[in-house]
N, C-alpha and C positions, 0 to 999 in steps of 0.2 A: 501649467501643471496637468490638466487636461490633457491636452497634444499629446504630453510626453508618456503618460497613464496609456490611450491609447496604439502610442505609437510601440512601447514596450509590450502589451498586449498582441500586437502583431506579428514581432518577432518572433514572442513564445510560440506563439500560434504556429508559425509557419513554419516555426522548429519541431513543432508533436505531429504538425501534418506530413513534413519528410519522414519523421521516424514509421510512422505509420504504414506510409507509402511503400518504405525501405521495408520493411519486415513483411506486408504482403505479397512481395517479388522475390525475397531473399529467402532462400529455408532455413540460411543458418542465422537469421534477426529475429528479436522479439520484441514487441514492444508493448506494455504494463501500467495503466493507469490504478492507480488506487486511493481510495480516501475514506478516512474515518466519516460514518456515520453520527450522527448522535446518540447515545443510548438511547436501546430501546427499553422501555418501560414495560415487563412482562405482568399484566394484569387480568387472572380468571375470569371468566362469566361469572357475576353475580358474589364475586369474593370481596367488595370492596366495602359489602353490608357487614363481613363478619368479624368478629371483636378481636380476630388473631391478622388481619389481614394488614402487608404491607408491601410495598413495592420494590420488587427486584429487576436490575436493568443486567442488561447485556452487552456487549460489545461487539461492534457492527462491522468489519474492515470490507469493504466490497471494490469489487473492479474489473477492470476488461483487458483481454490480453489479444492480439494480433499477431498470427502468425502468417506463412503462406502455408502452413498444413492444416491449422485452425485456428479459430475464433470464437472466443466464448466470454461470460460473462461470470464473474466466481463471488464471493463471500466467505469470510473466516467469522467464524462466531466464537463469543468464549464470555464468561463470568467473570474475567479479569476486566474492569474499568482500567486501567491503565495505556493510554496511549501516545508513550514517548518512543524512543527510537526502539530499546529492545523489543519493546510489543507489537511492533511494526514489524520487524525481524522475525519474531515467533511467531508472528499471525500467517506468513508467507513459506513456511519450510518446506509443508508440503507442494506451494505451486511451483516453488522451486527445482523439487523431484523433479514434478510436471512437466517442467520445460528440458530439464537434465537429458530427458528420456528424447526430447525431438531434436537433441545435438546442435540446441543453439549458440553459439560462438557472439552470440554482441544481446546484449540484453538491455534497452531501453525502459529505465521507470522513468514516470511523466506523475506530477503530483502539484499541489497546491505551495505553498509554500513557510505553515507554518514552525516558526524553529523548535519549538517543543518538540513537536511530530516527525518532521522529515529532514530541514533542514541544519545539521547539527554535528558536531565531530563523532556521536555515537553510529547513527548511521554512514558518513567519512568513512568511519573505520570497518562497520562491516560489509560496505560495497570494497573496500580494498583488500579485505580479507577472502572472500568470495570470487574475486577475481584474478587474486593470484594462487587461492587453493586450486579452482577449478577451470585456470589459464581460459579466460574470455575475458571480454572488455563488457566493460558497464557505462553505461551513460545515464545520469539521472537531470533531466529539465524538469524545474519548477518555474510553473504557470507564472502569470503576472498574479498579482495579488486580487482578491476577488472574481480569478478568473479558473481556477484550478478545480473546480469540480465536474462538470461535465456527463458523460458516461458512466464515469462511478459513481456518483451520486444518484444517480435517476436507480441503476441496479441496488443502490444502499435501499431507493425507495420501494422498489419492488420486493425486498426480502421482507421489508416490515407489513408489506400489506400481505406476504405471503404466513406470514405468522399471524398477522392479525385476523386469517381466516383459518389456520390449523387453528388457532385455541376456539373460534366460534365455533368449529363443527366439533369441539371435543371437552361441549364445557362441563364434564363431569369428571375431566380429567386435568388434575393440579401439573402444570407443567413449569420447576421451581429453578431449572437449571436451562446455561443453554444446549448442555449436551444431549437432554431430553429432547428439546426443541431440533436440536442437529440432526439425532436419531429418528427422529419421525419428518422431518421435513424433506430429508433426502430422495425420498422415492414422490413427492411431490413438488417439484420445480423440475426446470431445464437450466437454473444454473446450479453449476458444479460448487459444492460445500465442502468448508475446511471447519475444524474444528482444534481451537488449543487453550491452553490453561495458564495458570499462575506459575506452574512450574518450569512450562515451555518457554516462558517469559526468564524467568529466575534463571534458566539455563544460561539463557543468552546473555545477561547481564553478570553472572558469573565468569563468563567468557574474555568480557572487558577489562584493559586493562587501566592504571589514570590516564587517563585523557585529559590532554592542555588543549586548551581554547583552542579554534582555528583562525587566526585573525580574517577577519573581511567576510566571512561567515553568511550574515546579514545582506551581504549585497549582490551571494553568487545566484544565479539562473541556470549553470550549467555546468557539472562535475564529468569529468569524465577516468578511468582508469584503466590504462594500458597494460596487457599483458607481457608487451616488449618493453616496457618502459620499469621493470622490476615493481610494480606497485608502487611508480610515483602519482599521487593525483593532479589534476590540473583542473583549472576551473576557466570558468567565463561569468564576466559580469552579466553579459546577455549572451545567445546564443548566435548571432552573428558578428560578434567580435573573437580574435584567434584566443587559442586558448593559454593561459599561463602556469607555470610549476607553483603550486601550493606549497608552500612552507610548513610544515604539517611536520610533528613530529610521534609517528608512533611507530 
């Protein structure tokens, strides 16, 4: 079991390291790591004495993006705790733009793998929707399990220690939202800050239409969607096996 743990850990691997590779040489590849953090728990200087005092969390989406124009590290913040596939979608609109604007044509997400979150017919449908609005291909590799965090996560780390020193130098100042937090953090970090809501969420879940299961769901590692292929998906059980037509109907 072992063996097999790490030998699937190596494939993944060797599959986020070509995409990597690929988009530092290619102008027109991106390639997108990202993972929910934990909530962070926004707690005042000295509020925890007071008899009105309780704790409000935030929501963390943090990640690293690889281009050959550039390289950066991001985070979407926002008050909605929800972190299923449309929050995922809302969390990413604007980096979206972002990448819009440098004409990339193959867009590589790389993520952990679990189904609540990433792996799931709600995202399915809006990496196919995405890819045949905006005629690019997408690829999304999910990590081996327990191996999927990486680079986004360490950058999840660095936003909470970078809040956890805005509220220390501003402890006369109640900061109860994270768009407070967003608005003042911005001009101190060097990563690039998104900000979205309950409604950016609501948007995108309005969007959707019923979604029937995906069978095999649970065992894929690799989605991919062709723009010549009319938005059929295809998947891989791992990422060095050929890919297959998904039975997907939406």
């Amino acid at each position: 079991m072992l063996k097999q743990h790490v030998n699937h850990f190596y494939i993944q691997s060797k599959a986020f390291k070509t995409a990597k590779e690929t988009s530092l040489t290619n102008s027109g590849c991106a390639t997108v790591q990202i993972d929910w953090s934990e909530n962070y728990s926004i707690k005042q200087a000295g509020e925890e004495k007071s008899p009105y005092y309780f704790e409000r969390h935030i929501s963390i989406h943090s990640g690293y993006v690889w281009t050959k124009q550039k390289q950066f590290g991001f985070a979407a913040l926002s008050d909605a705790t929800n972190h299923m596939g449309e929050a995922c979608w809302a969390s990413i609109q604007t980096l979206l733009k972002d990448l819009e604007k440098l004409e990339i044509k193959h867009m590589t997400f790389v993520t952990d793998s679990p189904t609540s979150q990433y792996r799931n017919k709600t995202i399915l449908y809006l990496i196919k929707s995405l890819a045949t609005t905006k005629k690019i291909k997408i690829t999304w590799l999910y990590l081996e399990a327990g191996h999927g965090k990486g680079v986004a996560d360490a950058i999840g780390a660095t936003i909470k220690r970078q809040i956890d020193d805005l509220i220390a130098y501003h402890p006369n100042d109640s900061y109860l939202t994270a768009k407070e937090i967003y608005n003042d953090l911005q001009s101190k970090t060097n990563l690039k800050l998104y900000y979205y809501d309950s409604n950016d969420t609501e948007k995108i879940k309005n969007l959707l239409p019923k979604l029937q299961p995906v069978p095999g769901t649970a065992k894929i590692h690799e989605v991919e969607v062709e723009v010549e292929s009319n938005g059929d998906l295809y998947g891989k059980d791992w990422s060095n096996e050929p890919l297959k037509l998904l039975k997907i109907r939406f």
